[in-house]
BALO-164528 format. One line per 4 residues: their letters; for each residue x, y, z of C-alpha. Coordinates in Angstrom, 3 decimals, padded with zeros to 6 digits. Each point is the difference from the previous one (the first is absolute). Last residue first. Layout:
REM BALO-164528
A	X:Y:Z; ... .
REM end
This chain:
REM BALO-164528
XXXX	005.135:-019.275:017.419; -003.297:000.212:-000.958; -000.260:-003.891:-000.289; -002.798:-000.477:-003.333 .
XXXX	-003.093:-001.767:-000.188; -001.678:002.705:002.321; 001.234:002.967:-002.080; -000.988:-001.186:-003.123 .
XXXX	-003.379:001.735:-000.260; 002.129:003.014:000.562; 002.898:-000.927:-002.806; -002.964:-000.341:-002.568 .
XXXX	-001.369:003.234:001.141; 003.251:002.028:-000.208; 000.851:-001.965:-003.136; -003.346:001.050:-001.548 .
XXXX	-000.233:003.646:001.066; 003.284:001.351:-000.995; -000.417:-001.963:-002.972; -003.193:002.371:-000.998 .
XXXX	001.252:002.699:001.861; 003.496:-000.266:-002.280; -001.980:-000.392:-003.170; -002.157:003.275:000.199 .
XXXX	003.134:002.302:000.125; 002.128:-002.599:-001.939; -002.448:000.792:-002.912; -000.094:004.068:000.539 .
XXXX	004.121:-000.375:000.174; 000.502:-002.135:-003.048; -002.136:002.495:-001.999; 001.329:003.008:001.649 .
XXXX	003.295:-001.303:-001.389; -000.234:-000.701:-003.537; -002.393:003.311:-000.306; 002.898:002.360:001.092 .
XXXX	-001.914:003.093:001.763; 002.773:002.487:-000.547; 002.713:-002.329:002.124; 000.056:002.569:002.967 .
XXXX	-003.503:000.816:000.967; -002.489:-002.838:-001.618; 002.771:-002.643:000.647; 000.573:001.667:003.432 .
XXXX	-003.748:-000.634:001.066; -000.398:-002.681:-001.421; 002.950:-002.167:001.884; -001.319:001.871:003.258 .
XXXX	-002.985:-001.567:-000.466; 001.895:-003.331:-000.800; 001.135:-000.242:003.613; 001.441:-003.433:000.049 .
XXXX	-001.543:-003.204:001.650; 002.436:-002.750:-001.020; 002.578:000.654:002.024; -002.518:000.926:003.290 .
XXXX	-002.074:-003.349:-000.957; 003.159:-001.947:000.139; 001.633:001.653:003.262; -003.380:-000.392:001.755 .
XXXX	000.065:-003.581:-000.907; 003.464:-000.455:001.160; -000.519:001.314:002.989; -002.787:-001.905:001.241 .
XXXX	001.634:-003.263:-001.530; 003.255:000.874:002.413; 002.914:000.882:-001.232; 002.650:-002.167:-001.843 .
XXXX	002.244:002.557:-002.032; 000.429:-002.014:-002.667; -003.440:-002.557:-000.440; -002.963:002.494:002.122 .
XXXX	001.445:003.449:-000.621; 001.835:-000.365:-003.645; -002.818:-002.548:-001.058; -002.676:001.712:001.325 .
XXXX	000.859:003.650:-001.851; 000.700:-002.137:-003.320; -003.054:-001.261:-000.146; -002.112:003.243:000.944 .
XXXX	002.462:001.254:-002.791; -000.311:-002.672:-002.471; -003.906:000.065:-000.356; 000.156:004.296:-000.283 .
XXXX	002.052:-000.260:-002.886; -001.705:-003.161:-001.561; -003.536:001.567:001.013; 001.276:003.018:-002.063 .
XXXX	001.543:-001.291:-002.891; -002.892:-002.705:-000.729; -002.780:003.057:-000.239; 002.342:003.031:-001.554 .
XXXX	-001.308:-000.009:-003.050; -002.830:-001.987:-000.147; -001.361:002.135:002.213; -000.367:002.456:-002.542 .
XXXX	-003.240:-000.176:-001.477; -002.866:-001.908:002.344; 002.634:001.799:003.412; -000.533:003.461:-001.776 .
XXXX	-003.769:-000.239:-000.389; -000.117:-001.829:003.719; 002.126:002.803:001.795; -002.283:001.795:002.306 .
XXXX	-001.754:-003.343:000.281; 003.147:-001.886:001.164; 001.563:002.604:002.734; -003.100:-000.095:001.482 .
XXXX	-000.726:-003.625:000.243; 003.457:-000.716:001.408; -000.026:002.775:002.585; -003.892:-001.101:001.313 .
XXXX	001.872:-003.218:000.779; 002.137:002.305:002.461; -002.971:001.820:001.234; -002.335:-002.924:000.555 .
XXXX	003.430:-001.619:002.053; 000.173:003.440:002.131; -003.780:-000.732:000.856; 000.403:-003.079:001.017 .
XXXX	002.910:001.147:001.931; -002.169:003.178:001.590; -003.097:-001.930:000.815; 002.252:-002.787:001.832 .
XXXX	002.138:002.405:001.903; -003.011:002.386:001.195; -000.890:-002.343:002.841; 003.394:-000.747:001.004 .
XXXX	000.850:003.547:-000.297; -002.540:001.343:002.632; 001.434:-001.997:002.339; 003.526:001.276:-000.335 .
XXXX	-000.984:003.119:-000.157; 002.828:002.139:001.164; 003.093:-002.112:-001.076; -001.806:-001.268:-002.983 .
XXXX	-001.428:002.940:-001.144; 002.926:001.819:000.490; 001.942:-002.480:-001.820; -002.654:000.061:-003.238 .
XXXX	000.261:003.910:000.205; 003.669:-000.126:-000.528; 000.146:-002.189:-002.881; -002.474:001.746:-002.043 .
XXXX	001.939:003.067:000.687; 003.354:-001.997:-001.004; -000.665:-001.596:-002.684; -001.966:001.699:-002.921 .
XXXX	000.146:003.682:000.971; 003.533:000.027:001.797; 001.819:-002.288:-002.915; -001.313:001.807:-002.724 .
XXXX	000.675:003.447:001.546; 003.559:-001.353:000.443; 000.213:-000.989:-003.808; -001.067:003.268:-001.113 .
XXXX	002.303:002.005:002.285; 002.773:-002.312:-000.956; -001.030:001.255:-003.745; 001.442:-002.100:-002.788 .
XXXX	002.360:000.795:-002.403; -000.266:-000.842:-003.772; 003.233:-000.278:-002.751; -001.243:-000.268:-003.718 .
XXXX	-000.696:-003.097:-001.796; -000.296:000.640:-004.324; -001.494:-004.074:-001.111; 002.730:-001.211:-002.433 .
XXXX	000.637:-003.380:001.481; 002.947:-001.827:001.006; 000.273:-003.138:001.928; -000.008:000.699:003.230 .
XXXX	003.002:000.892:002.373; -000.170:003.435:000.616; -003.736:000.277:000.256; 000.688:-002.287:003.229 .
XXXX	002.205:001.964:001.732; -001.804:003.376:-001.031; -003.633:-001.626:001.831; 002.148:-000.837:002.964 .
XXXX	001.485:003.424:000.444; -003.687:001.916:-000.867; -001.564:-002.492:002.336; 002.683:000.118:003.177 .
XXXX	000.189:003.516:000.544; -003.546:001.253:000.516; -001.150:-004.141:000.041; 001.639:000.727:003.729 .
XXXX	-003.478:001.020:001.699; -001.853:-002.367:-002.035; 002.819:-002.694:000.284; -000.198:-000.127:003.792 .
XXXX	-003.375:000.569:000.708; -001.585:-002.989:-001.844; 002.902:-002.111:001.278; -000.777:001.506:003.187 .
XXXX	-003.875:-001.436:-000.484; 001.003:-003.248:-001.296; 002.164:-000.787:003.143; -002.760:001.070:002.262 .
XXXX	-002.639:-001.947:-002.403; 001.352:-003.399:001.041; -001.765:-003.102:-001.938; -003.563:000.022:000.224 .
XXXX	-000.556:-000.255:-003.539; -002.678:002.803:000.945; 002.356:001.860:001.905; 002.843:-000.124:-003.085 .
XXXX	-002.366:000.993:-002.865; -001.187:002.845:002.714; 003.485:001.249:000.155; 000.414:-000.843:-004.136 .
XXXX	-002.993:002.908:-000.575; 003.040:002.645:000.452; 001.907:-001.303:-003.195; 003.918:-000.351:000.770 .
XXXX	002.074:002.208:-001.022; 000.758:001.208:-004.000; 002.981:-001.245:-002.106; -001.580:-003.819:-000.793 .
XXXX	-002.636:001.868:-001.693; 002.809:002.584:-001.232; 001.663:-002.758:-001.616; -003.179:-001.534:-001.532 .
XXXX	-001.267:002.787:-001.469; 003.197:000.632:-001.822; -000.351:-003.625:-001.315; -003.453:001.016:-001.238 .
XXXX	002.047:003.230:-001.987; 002.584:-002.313:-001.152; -002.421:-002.765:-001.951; 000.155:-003.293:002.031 .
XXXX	003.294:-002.096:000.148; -001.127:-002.758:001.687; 003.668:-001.264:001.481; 001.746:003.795:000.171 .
XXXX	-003.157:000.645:001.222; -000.592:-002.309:002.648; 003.864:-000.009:001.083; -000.256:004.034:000.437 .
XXXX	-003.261:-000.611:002.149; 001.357:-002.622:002.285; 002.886:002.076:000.605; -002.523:003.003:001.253 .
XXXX	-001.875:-002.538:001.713; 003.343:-001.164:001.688; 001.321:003.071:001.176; -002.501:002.895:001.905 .
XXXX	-002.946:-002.305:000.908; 001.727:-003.122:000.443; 002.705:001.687:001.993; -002.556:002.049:002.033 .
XXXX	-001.255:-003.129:000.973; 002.955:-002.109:001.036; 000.604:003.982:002.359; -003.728:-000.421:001.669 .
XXXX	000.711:-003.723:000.893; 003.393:000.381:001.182; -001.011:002.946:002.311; -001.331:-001.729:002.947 .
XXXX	-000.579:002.067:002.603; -001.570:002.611:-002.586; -002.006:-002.730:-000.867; -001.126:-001.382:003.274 .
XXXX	-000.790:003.336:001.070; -002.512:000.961:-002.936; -002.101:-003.149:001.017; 000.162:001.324:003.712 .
XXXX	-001.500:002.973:-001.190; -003.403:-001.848:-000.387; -001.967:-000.949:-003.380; -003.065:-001.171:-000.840 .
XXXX	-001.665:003.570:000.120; 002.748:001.133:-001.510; -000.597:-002.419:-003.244; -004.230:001.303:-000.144 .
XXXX	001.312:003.957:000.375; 002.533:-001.069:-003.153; -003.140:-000.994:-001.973; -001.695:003.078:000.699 .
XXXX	002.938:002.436:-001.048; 000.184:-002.072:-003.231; -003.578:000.777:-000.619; 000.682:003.557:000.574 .
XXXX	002.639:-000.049:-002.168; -001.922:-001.833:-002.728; -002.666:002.420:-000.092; 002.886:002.953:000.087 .
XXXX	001.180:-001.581:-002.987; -003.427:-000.125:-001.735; -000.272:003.163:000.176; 003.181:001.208:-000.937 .
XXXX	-000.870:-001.601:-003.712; 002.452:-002.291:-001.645; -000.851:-000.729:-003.999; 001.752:-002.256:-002.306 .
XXXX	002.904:000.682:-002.750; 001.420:-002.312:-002.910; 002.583:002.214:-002.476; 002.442:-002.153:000.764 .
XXXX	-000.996:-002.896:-001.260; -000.470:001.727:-003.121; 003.192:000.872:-000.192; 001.406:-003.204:000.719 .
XXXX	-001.782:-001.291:-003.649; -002.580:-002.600:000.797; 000.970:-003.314:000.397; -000.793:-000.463:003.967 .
XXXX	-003.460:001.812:-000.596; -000.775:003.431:000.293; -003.116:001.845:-000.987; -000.622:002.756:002.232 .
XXXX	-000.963:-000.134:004.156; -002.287:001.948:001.474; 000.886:003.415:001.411; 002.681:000.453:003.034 .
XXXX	001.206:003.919:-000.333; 001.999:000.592:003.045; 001.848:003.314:000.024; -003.181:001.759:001.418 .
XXXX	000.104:-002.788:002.572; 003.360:001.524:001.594; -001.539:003.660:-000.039; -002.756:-001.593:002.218 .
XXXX	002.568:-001.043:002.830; 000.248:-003.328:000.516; -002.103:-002.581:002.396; 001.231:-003.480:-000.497 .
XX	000.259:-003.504:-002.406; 000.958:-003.363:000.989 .
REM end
């Protein structure tokens, strides 16, 4: 999802409502769409985030952490999805489609970035393991310093071509392991000491806090929806279909690999679909508006995937949690 950042980093940022753009408009045009990203609300949504990942720990004991580091096949299938078959699935999806350059641009460095923060939460409420989605989460943050600019070049390389100017971006580590600390791991750490400590105390709160975590999560959706309703009335059009296609075939795609190649269990496979299709579109926004001079094409399909992943997020985790009981977790 999206972080704290320095205030010089917003001053780059310039999200306004959207212009007039449709699908046979001149590229330029397209181009020329912008929306508006204030600090505020990011820190709003980082504190929320914070919250959410208090509710997982809560849930959670370090012997979940233990059975995936003892078990490394699970944590390594995903990484693969993550890191090699989304970004192949993206290259065959628009050398199929063919959308304008500068939306196919968004969708390489979409399927470029790590893994979407809120997808640890996806994951507990699906009930399927949230250890496994939580390193995942980890993982690629920390190594999206080295593996997103790489990734993104691979797959610019080998679309069709476009005239859209792309210059080179790197990416703080210090950034990304400020992410990871504030979002994860302090959250994390106070939800284990509450649970080793006060034990008791946690089964009371437990209840209050999920329900509360789910408010929070839904509250996401709603959010993201009416601080975007002008440009979603004008412009979704635009990037509507493409997105939920995108974002359709990689929660597919992550099952399939996990659950029909590689043969893991249903718990990991569902946290290894939600974690491929869950991708840090924040981050996506934030470079477009820093590195690729604000390229309308792309913050458009990143802004929509930004409020479409929660909203899938949310369904299949829900759908595959009232399924648990008809289904052998095995």
């Amino acid at each position: 999802m999206i972080f704290f950042l320095p205030n010089s980093l917003f001053k780059c940022i310039n999200l306004n409502s959207f212009t007039h753009s449709i699908y046979y408009t001149p590229m330029e045009t397209l181009n020329q769409i912008n929306i508006h990203f204030s600090e505020g609300n990011v820190i709003v949504l980082n504190i929320c985030l914070g919250i959410l990942m208090f509710g997982v720990a809560l849930d959670m004991k370090l012997t979940d952490f233990k059975y995936v580091l003892e078990a490394p096949k699970s944590l390594i299938t995903g990484m693969v999805s993550q890191l090699i078959l989304l970004p192949v699935l993206t290259v065959g999806l628009v050398w199929i489609i063919r959308p304008e350059y500068s939306l196919a641009l968004g969708m390489a460095l979409i399927a470029a970035c790590p893994g979407g923060n809120v997808s640890n939460y996806a994951v507990h409420l699906a009930k399927a393991t949230t250890a496994l989605s939580i390193m995942m989460t980890t993982i690629s943050t920390l190594a999206c310093v080295v593996t997103t600019p790489i990734v993104f070049s691979l797959i610019k390389a080998i679309l069709p071509e476009g005239s859209v100017v792309i210059q080179s971006f790197d990416i703080s580590f210090y950034s990304m392991a400020i992410v990871i600390f504030q979002l994860i791991v302090i959250p994390l750490i106070i939800g284990f000491a509450l649970n080793h400590y006060f034990p008791e105390w946690v089964q009371k709160i437990k209840s209050y806090i999920q329900k509360l975590s789910f408010i929070i999560f839904v509250g996401f959706i709603i959010v993201a929806v009416l601080n975007n309703l002008d440009n979603l009335f004008n412009y979704i059009h635009i990037v509507f279909f493409l997105v939920i296609l995108h974002n359709s075939l990689a929660l597919f795609t992550g099952y399939w690999w996990s659950k029909g190649i590689v043969g893991l269990s249903v718990r990991d496979s569902r946290a290894i679909s939600i974690e491929t299709g869950i991708q840090n579109s924040g981050l996506a926004l934030i470079l477009i508006f820093n590195f690729f001079y604000g390229n309308g094409g792309m913050a458009l399909l990143a802004a929509w995937w930004s409020i479409w992943h929660l909203i899938s997020a949310g369904s299949v985790a829900l759908w595959w949690r009232r399924s648990e009981n008809k289904v052998k977790l095995i």
